[in-house]
DSSP file (Angstrom, degrees, kcal/mol; ACC not computed):
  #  RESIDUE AA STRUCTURE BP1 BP2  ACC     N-H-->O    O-->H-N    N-H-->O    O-->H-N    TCO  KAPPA ALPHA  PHI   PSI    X-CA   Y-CA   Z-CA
    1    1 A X              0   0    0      0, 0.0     2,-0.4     0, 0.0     0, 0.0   0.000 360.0 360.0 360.0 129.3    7.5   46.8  -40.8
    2    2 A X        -     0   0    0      2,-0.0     2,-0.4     0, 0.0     0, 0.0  -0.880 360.0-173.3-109.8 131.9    8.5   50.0  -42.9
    3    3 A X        +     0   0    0     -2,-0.4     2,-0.3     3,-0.1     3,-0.2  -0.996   5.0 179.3-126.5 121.3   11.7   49.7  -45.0
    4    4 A X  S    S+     0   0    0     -2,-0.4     3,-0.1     1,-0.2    -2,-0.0  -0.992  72.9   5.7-143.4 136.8   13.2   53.1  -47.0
    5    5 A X  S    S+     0   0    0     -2,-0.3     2,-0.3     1,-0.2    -1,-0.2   0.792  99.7 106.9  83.0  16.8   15.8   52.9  -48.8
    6    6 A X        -     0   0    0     -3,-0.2    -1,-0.2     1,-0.0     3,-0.1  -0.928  36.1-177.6-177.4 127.3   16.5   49.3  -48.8
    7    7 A X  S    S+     0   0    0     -2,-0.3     2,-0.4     1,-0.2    -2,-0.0   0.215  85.1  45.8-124.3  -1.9   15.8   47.0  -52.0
    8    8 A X        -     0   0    0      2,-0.0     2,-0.6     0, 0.0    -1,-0.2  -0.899  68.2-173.1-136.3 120.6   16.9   43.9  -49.9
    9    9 A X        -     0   0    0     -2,-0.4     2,-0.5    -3,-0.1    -6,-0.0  -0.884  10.7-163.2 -83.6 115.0   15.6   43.0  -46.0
   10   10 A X        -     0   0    0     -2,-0.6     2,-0.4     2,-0.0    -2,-0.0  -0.901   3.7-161.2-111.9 155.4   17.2   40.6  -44.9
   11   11 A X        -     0   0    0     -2,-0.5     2,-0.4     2,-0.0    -2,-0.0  -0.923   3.6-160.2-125.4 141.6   15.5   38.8  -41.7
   12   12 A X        -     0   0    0     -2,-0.4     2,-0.6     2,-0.0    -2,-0.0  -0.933  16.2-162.1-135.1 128.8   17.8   36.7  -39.6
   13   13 A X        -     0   0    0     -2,-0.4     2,-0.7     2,-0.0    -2,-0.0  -0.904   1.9-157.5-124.6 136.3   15.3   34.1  -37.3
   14   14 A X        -     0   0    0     -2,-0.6     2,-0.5     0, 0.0    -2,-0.0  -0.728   5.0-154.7-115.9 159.7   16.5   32.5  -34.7
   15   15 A X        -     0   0    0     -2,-0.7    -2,-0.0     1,-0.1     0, 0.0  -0.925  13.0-135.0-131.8 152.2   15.0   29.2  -33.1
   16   16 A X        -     0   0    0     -2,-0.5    -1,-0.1     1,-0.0     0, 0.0   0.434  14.4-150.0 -99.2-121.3   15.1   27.9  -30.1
   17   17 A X        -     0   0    0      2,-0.1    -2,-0.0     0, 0.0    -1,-0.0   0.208  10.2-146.7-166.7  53.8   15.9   24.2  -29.7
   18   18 A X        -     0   0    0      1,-0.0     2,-0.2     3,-0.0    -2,-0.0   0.088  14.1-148.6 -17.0 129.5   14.3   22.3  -26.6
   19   19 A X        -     0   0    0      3,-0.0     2,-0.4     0, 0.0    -2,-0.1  -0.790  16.3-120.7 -99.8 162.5   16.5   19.5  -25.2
   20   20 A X        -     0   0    0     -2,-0.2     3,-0.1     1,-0.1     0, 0.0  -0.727  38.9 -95.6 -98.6 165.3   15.0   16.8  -23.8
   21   21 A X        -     0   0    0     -2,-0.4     2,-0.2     1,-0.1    -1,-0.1   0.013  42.9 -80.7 -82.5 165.6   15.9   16.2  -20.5
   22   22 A X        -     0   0    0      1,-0.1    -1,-0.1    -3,-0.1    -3,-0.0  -0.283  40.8-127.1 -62.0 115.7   18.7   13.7  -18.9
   23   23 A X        -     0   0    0     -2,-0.2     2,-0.5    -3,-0.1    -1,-0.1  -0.417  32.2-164.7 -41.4 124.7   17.5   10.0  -18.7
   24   24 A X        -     0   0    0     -3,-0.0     2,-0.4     2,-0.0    -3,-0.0  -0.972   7.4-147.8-114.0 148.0   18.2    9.4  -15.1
   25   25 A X        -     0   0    0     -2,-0.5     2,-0.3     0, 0.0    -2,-0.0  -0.963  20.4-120.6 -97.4 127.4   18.2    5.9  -14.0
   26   26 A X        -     0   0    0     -2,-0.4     2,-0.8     1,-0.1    -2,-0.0  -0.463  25.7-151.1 -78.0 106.3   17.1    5.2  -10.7
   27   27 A X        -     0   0    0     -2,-0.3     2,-0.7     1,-0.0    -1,-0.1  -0.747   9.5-161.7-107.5 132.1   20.1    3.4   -8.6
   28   28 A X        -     0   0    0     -2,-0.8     5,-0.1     4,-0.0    -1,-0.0  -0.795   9.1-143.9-101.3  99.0   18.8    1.2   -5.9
   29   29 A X     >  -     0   0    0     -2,-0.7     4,-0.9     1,-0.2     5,-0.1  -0.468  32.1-107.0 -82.3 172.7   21.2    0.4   -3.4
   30   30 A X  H  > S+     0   0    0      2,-0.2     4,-1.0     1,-0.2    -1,-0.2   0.361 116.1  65.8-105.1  -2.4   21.3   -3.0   -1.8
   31   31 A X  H  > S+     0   0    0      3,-0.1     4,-6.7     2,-0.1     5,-0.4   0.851  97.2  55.4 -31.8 -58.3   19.5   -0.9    1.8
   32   32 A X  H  > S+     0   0    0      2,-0.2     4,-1.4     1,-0.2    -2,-0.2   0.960 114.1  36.2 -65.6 -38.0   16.4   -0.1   -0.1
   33   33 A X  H  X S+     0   0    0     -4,-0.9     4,-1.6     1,-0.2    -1,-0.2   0.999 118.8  51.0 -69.1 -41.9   15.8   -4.1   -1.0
   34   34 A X  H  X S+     0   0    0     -4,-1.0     4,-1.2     1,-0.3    -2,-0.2   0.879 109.9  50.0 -45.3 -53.0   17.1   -5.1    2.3
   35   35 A X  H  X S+     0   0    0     -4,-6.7     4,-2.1     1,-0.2    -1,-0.3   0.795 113.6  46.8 -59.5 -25.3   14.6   -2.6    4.0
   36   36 A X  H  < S+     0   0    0     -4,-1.4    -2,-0.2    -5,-0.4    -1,-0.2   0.605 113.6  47.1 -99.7  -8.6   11.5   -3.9    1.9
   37   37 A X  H  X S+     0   0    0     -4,-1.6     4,-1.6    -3,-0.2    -1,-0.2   0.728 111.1  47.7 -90.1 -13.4   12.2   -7.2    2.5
   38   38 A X  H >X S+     0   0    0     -4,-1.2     4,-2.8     2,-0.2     3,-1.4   0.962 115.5  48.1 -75.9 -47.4   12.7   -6.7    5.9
   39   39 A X  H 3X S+     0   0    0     -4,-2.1     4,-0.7     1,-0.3    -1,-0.2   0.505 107.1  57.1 -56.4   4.0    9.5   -4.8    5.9
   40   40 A X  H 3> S+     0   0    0      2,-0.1     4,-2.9     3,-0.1    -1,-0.3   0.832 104.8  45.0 -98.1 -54.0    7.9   -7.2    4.2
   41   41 A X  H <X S+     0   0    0     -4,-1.6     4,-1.4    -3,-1.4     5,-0.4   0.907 116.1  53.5 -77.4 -31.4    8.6  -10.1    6.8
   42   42 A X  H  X S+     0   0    0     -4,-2.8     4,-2.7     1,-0.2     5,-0.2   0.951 110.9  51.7 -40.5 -84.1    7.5   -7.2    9.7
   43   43 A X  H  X S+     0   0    0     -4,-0.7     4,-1.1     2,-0.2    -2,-0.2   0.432 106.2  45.5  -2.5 -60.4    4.6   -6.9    7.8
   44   44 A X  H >X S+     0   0    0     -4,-2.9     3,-1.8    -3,-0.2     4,-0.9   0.980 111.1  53.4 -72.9 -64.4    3.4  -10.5    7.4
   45   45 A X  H 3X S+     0   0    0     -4,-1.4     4,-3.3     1,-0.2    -2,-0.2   0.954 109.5  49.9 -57.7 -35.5    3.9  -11.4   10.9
   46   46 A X  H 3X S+     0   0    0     -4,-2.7     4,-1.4    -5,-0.4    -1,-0.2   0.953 107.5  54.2 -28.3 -63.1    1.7   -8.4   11.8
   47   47 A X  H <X>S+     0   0    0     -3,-1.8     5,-3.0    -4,-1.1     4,-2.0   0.825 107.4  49.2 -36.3 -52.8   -0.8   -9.4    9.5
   48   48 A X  H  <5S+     0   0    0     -4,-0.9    -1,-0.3     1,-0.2    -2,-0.2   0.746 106.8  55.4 -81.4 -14.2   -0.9  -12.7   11.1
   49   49 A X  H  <5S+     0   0    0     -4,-3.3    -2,-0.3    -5,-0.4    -1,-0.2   0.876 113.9  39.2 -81.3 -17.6   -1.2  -11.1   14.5
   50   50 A X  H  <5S-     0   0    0     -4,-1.4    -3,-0.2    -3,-0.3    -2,-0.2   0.970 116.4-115.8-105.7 -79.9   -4.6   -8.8   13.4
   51   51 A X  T  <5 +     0   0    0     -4,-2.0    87,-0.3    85,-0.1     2,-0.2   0.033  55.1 169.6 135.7  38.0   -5.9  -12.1   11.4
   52   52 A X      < -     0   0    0     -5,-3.0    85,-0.2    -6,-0.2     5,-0.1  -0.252  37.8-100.9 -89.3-170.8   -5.7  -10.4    8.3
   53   53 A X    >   -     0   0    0     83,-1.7     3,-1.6    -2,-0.2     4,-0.3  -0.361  27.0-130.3 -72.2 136.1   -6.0  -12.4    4.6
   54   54 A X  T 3  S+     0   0    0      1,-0.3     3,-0.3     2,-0.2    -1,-0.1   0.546 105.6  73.5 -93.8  16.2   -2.9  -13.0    3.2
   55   55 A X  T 3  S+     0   0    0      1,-0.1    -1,-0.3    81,-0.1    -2,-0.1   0.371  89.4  69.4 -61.0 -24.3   -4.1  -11.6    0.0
   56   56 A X  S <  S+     0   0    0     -3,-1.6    12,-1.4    80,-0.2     2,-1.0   0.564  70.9  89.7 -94.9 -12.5   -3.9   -8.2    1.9
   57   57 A X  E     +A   67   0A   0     -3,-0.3    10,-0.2    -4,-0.3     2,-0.2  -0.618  63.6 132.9 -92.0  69.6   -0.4   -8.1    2.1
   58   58 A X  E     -A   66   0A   0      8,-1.5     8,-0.7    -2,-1.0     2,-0.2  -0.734  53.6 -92.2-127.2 174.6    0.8   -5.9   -1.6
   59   59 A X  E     -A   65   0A   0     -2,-0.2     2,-0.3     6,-0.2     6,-0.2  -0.547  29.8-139.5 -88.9 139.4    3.0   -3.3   -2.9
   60   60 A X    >   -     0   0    0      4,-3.0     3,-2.0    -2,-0.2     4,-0.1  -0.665  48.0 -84.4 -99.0 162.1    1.9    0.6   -3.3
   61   61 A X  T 3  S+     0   0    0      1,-0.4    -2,-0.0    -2,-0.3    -1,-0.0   0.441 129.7  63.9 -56.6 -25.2    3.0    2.5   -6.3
   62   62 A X  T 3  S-     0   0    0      2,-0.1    -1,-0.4     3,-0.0     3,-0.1   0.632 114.5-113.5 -83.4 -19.7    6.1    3.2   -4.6
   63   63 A X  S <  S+     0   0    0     -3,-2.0    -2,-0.2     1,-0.3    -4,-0.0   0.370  72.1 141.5  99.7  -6.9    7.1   -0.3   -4.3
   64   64 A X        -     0   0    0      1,-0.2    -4,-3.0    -5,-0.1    -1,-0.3  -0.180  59.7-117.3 -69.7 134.6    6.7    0.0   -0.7
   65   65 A X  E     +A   59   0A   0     -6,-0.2     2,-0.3    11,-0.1    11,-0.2  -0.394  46.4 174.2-101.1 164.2    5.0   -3.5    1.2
   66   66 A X  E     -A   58   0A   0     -8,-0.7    -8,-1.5    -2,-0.1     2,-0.4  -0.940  41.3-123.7-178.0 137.8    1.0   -2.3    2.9
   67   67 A X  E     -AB  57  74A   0      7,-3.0     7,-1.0    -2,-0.3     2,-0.3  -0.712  39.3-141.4 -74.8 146.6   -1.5   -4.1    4.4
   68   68 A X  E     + B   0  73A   0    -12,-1.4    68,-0.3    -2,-0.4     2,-0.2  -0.914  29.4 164.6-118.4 139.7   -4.5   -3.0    2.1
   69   69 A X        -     0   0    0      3,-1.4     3,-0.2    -2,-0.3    66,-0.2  -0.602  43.9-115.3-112.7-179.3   -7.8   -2.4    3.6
   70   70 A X  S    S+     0   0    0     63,-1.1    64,-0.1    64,-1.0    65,-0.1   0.256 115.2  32.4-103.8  31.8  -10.9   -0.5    1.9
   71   71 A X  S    S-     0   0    0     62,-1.6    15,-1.7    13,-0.1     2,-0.3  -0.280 131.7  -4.8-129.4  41.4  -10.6    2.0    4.2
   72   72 A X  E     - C   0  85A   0     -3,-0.2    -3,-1.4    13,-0.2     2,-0.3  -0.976  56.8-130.8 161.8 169.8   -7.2    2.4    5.1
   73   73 A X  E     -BC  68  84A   0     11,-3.8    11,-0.6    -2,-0.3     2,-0.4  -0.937  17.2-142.8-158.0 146.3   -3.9    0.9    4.5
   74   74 A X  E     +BC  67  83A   0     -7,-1.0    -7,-3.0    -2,-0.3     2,-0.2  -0.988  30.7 152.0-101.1 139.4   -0.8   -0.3    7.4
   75   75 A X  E     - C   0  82A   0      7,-1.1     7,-1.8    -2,-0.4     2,-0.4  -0.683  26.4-123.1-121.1-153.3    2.8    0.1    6.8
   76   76 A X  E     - C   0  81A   0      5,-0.3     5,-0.2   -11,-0.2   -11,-0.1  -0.997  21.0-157.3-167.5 139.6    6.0    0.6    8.5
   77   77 A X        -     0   0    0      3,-1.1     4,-0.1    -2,-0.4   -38,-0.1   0.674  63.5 -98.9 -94.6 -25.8    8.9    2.4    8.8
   78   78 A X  S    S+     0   0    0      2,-0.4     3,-0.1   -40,-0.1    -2,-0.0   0.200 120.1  46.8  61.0  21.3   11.1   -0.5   10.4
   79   79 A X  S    S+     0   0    0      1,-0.6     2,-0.3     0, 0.0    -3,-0.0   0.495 118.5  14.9-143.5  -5.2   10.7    0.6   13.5
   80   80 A X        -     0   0    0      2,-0.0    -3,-1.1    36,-0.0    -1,-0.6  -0.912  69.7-115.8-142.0 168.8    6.8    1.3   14.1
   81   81 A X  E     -CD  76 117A   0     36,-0.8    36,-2.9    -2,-0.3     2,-0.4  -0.897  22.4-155.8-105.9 145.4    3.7    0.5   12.3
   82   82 A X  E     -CD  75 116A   0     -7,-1.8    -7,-1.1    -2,-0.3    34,-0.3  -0.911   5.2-157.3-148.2 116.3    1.9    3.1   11.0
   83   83 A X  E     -CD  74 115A   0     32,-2.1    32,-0.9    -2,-0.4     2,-0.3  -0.455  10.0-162.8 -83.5 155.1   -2.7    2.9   10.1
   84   84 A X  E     -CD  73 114A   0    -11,-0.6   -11,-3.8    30,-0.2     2,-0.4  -0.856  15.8-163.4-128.3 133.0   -3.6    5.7    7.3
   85   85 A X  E     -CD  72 113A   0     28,-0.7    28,-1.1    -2,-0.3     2,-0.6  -0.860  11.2-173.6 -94.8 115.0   -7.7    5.8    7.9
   86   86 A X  E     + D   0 112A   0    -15,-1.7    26,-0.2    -2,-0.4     2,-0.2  -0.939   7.8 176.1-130.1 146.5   -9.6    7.4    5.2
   87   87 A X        -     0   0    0     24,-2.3     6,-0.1    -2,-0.6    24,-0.1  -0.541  42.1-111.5-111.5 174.5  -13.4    7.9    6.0
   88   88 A X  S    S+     0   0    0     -2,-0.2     2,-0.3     1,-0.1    24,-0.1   0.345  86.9   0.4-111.5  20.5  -15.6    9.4    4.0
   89   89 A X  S >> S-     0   0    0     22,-0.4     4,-1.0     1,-0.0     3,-0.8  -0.959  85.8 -79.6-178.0-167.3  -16.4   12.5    6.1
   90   90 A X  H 3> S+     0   0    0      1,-0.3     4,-0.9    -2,-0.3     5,-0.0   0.634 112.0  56.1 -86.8  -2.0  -15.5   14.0    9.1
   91   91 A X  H 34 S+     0   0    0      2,-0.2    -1,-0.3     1,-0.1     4,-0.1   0.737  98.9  50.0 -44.6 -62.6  -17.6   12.0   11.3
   92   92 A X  H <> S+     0   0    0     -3,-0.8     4,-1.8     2,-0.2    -2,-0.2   0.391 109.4  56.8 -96.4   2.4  -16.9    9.1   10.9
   93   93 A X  H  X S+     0   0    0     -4,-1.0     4,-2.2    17,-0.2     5,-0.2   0.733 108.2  49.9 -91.5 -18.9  -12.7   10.1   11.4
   94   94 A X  H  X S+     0   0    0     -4,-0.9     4,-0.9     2,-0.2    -2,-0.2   0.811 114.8  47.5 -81.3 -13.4  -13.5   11.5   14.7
   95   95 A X  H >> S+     0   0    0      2,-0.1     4,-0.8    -4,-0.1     3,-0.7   0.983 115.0  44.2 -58.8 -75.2  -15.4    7.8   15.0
   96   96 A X  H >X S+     0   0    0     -4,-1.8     3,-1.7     1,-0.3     4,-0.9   0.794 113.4  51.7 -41.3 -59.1  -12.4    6.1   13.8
   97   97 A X  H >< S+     0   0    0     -4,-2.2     3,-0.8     1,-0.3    -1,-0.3   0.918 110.4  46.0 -44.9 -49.9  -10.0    8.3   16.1
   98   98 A X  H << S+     0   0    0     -4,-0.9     3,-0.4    -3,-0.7    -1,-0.3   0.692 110.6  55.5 -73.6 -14.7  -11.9    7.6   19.3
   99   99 A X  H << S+     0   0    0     -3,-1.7     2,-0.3    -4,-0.8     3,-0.3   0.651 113.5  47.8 -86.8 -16.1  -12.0    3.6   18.2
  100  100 A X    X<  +     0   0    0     -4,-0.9     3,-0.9    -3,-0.8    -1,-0.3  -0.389  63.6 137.5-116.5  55.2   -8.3    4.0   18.0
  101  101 A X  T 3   +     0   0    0     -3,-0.4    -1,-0.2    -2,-0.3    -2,-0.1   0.883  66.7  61.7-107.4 -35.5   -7.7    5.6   21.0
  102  102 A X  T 3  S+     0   0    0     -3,-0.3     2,-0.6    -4,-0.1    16,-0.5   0.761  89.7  78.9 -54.2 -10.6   -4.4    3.1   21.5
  103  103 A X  E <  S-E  117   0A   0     -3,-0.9    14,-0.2    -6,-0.2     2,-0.1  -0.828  88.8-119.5-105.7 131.7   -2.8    4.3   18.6
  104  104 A X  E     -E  116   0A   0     12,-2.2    12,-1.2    -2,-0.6     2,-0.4  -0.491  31.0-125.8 -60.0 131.7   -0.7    8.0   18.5
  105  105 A X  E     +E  115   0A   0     10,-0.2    10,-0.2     1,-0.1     3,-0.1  -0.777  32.4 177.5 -66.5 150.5   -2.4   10.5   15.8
  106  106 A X  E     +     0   0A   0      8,-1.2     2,-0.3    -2,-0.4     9,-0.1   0.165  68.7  16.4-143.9 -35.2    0.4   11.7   13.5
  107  107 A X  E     -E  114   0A   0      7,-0.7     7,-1.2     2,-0.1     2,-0.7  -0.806  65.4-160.0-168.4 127.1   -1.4   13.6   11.1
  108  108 A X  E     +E  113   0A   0     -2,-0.3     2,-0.3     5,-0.2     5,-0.2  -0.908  25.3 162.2-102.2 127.7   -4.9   14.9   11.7
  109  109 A X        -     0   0    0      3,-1.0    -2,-0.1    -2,-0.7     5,-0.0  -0.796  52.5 -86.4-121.6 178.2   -6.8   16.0    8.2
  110  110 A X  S    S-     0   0    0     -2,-0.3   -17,-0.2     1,-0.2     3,-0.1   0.763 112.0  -4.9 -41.1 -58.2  -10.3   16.4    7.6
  111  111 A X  S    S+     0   0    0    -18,-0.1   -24,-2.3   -26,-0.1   -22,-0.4   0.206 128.2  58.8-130.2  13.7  -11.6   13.0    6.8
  112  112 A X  E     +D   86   0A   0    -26,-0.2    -3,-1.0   -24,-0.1     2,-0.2  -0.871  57.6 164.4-160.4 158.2   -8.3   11.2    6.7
  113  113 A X  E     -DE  85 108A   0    -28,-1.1   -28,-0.7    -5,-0.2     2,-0.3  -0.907  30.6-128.0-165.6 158.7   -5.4   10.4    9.0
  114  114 A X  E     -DE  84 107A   0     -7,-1.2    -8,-1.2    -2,-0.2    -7,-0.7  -0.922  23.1-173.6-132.8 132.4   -2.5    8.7   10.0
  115  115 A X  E     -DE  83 105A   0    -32,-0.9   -32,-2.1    -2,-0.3     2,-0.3  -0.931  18.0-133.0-123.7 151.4   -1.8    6.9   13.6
  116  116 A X  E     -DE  82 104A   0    -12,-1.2   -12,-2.2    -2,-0.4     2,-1.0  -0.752  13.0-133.1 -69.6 124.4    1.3    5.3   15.0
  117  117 A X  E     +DE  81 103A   0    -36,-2.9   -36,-0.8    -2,-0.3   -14,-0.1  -0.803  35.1 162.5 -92.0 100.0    1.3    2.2   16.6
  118  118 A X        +     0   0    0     -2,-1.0     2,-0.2   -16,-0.5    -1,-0.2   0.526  51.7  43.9 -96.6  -1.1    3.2    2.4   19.6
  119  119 A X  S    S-     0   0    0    -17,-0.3     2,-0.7     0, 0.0   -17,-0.0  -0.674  93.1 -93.9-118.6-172.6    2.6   -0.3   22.0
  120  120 A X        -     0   0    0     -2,-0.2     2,-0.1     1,-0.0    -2,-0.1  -0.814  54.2-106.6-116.0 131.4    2.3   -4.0   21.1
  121  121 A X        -     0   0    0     -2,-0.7    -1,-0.0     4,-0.1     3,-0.0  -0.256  14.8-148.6 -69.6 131.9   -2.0   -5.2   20.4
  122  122 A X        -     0   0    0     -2,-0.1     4,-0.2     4,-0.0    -1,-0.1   0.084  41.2 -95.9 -72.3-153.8   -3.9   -7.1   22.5
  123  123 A X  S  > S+     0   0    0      2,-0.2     4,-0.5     3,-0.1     5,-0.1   0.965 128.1  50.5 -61.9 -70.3   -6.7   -9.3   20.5
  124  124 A X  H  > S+     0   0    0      1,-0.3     4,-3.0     2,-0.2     5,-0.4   0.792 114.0  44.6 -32.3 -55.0   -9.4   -6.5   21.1
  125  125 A X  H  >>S+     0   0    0      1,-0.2     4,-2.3     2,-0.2     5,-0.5   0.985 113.5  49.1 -63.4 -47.4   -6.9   -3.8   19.7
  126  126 A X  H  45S+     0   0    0     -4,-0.2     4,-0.5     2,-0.2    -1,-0.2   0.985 117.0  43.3 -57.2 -40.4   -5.8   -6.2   16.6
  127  127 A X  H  X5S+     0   0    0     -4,-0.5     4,-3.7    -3,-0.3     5,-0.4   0.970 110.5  57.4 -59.2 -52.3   -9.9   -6.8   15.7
  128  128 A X  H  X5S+     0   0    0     -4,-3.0     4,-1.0     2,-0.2    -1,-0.2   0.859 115.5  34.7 -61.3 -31.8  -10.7   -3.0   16.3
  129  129 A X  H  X5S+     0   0    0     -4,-2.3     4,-1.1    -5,-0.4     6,-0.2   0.735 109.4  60.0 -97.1  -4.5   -8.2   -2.1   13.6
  130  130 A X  H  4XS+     0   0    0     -5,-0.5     5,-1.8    -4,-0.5    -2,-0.2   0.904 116.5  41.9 -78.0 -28.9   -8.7   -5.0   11.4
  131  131 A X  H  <5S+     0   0    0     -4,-3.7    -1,-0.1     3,-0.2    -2,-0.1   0.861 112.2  44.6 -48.3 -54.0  -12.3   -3.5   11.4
  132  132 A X  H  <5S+     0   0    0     -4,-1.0    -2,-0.1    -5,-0.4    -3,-0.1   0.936 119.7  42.8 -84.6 -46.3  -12.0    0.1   11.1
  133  133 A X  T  <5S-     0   0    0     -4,-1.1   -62,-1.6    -5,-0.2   -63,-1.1   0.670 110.0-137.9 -45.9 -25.0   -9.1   -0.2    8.1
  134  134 A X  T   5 -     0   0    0    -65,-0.2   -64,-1.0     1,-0.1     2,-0.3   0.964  33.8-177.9  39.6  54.6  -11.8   -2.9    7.1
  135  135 A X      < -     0   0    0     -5,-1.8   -66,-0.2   -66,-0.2    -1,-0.1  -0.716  36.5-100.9 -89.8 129.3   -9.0   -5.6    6.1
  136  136 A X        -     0   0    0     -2,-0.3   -83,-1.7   -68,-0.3   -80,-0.2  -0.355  38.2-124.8 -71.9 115.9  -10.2   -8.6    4.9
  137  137 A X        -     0   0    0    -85,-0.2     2,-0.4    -2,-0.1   -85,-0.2   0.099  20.8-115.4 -78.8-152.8  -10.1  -11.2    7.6
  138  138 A X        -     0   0    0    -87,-0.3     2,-0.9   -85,-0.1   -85,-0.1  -0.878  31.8-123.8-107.8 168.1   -8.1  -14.9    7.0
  139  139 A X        -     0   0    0     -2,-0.4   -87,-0.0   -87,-0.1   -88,-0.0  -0.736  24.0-121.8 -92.4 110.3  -10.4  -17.6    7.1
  140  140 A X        -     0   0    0     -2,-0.9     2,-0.3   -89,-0.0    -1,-0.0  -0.361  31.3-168.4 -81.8 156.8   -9.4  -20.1    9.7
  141  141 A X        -     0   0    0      3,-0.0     2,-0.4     2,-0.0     3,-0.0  -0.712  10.5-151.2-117.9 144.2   -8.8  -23.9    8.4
  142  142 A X    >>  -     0   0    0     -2,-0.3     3,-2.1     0, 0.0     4,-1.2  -0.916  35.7-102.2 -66.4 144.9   -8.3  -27.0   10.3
  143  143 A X  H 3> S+     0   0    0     -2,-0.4     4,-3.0     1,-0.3     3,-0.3   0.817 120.6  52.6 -23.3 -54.8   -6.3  -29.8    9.0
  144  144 A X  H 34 S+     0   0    0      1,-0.3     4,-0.4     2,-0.2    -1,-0.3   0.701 113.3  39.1 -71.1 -14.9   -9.1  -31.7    8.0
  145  145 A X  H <4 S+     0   0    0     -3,-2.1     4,-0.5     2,-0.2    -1,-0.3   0.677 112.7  55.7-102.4 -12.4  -10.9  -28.9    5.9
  146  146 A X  H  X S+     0   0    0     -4,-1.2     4,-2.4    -3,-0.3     5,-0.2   0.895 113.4  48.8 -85.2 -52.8   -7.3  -27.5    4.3
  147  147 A X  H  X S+     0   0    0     -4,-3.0     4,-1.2    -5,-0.3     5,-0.3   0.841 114.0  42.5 -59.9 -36.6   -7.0  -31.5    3.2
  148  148 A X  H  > S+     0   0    0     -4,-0.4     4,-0.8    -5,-0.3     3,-0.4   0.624 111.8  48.8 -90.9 -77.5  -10.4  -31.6    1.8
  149  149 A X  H  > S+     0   0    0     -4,-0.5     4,-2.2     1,-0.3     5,-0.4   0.613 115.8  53.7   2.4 -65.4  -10.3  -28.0   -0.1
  150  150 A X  H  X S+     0   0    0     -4,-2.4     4,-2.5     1,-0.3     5,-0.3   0.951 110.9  46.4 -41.0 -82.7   -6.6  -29.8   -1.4
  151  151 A X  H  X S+     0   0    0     -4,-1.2     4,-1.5    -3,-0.4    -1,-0.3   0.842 113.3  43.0 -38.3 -46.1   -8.6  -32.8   -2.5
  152  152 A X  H >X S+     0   0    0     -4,-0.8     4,-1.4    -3,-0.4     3,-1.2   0.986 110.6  55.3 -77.3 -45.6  -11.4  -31.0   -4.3
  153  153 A X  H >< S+     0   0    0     -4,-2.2     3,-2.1     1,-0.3     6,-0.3   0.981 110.2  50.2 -27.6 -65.7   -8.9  -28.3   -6.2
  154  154 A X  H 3< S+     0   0    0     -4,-2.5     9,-0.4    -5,-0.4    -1,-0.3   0.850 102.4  62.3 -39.2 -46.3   -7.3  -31.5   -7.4
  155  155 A X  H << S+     0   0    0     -4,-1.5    -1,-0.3    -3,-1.2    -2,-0.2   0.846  85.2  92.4 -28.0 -59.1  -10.9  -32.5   -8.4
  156  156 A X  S << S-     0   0    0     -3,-2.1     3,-0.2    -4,-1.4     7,-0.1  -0.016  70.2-145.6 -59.6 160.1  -11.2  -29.6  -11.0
  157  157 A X  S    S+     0   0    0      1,-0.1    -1,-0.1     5,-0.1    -3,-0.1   0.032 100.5  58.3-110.3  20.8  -10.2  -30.4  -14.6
  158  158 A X  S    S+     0   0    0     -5,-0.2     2,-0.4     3,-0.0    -1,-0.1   0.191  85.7 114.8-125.5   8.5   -8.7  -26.7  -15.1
  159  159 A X    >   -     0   0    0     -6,-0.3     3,-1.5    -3,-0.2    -5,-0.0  -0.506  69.4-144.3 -55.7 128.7   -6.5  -27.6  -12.2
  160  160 A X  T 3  S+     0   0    0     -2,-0.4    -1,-0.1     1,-0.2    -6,-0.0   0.963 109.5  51.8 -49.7 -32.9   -2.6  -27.8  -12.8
  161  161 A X  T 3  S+     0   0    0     -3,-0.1     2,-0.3     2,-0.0    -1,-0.2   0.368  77.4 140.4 -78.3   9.7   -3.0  -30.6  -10.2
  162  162 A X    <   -     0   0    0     -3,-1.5     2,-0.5    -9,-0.1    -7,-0.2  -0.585  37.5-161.2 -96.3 127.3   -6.0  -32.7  -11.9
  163  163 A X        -     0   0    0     -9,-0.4     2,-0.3    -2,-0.3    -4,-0.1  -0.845  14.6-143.2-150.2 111.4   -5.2  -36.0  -11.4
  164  164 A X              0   0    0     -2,-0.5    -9,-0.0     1,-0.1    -7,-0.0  -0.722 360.0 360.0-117.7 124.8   -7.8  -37.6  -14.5
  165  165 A X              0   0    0     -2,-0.3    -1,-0.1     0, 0.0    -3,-0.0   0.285 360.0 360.0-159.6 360.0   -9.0  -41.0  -12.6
């Protein structure tokens, strides 16, 4: 900077300020619970109709209720059910597709997908996607083996239920 003539500069700076941005709060309206609980009770019975674990039945990041597989996940819209497949190449989703051949595709990608369930599953069809999602199945009980499993729990000494005898 060249100054002539001049025994005082004066320099005026300006600065900028950042604001931070507006807190929003997130309003929920009494729909959105209503819809995830309903989707929630869709959900289990579904669950119970494929035979999956009822351990498989959580929330995704969205808050959103999902069958969890390790390949795959079901949810619902409230009015259809709806598989996302991912495989780990493109091989084994044109496998997947063709296994699934009941179910509408929806969104075709590379090694991943989503299909619509539009009709209601027979057994085969419930196994064949409890497979291919690879959803944990539930273990079935009879009275007498849910009674003794009860009784041994009871057993444990780090049970709440441990009955000291």
């Amino acid at each position: 900077m060249r100054v002539t003539g001049q025994k005082h500069l004066t320099m005026t700076m300006t600065t900028t300020i950042r604001r931070k941005p507006a807190k929003t709060t997130i309003m929920r309206r009494r729909s959105d619970i209503d819809d995830r609980t309903a989707d929630r009770a869709k959900l289990a019975a579904f669950a119970s109709t494929i035979g999956a674990a009822r351990t498989s039945l959580k929330r995704d990041t969205c808050g959103d209720w999902t069958i969890n597989g390790l390949a795959g996940h079901i949810s619902t819209d409230g009015a259809a059910f709806y598989a996302y497949v991912d495989c780990t190449s493109a091989r084994a989703w044109t496998n997947a597709k063709s296994r699934l051949s009941f179910m509408t595709v929806t969104q075709d990608g590379d090694t991943e997908g989503v299909l619509r369930l539009d009709q209601p599953l027979t057994p085969t069809q419930a196994e064949t996607l409890r497979v291919v999602l690879r959803i944990r199945k539930t273990r079935p009980m009879s009275d007498r083996t849910l009674e003794a499993l009860t009784v041994a729990r009871q057993r444990s000494e780090r049970s709440p239920y441990y009955e000291a005898g």
